[in-house]
C-alpha positions in Angstrom: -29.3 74.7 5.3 -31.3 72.2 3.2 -32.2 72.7 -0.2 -35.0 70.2 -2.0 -37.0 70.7 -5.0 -40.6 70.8 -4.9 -40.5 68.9 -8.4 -39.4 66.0 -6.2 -41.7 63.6 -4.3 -40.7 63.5 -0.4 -39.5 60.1 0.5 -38.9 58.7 4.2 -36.0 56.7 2.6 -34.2 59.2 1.2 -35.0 63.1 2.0 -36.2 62.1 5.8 -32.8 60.0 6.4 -30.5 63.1 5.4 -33.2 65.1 7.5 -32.0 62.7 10.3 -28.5 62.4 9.9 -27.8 66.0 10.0 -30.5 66.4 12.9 -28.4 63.8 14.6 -24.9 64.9 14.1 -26.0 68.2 14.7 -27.6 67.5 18.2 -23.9 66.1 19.0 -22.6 70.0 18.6 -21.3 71.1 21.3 -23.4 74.5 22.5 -24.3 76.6 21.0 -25.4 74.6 18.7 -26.1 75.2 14.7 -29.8 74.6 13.5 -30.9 72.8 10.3 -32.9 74.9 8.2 -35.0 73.7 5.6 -35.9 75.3 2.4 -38.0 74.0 -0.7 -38.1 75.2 -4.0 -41.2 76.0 -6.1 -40.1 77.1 -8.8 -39.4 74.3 -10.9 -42.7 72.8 -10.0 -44.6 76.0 -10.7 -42.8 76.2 -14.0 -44.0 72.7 -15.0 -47.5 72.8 -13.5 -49.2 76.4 -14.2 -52.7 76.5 -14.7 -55.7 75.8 -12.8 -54.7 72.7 -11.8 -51.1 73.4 -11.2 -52.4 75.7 -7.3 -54.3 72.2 -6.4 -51.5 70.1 -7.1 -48.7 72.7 -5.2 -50.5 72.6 -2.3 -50.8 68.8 -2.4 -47.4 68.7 -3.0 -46.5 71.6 -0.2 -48.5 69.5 2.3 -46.5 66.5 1.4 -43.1 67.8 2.3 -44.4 69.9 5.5 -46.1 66.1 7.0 -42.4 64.2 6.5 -40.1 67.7 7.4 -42.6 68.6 10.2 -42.5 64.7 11.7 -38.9 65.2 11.9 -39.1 68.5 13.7 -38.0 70.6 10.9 -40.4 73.2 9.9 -39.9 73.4 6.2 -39.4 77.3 4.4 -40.9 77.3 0.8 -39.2 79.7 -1.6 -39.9 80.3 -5.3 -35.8 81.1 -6.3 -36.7 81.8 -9.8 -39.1 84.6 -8.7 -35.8 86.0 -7.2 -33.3 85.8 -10.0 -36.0 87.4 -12.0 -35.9 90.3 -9.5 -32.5 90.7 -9.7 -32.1 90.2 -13.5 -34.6 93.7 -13.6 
């Protein structure tokens, strides 16, 4: 399991070459073999952009990370973990 930050900006460079490394080393597993999940966090993002604007610009951002996660085969889960410690914290 992959964890990224929605805060960050997905880059080919650097977030899709770890996406392909561990796609690769994985695919040399013998069977059966372990599969890479991928999860991104909101929360940060949703802490820093709230408003009206904020729902524009996490979609944006959402559909950013699914186009360079989904081109590499990896269908990306997006989790808000603050939403869950709060949970838990109650």
């Amino acid at each position: 399991m992959l964890l990224f930050a929605l805060t960050a900006t997905p880059e080919r460079e650097t977030h899709g070459a770890l996406v392909a490394a561990l796609t690769q080393a994985l695919a040399a597993w013998p069977a059966p073999r372990p599969l890479l999940r991928v999860a991104v966090d909101e929360s940060g993002f949703r802490q820093r952009l709230g408003g009206p604007d904020g729902v524009q610009r996490l979609a944006q951002r959402r559909a950013a990370w699914e186009a360079l996660l989904i081109g590499q085969g990896v269908v990306p889960g997006f989790v808000d973990l603050s939403a869950t410690v709060r949970a838990e914290a109650s």
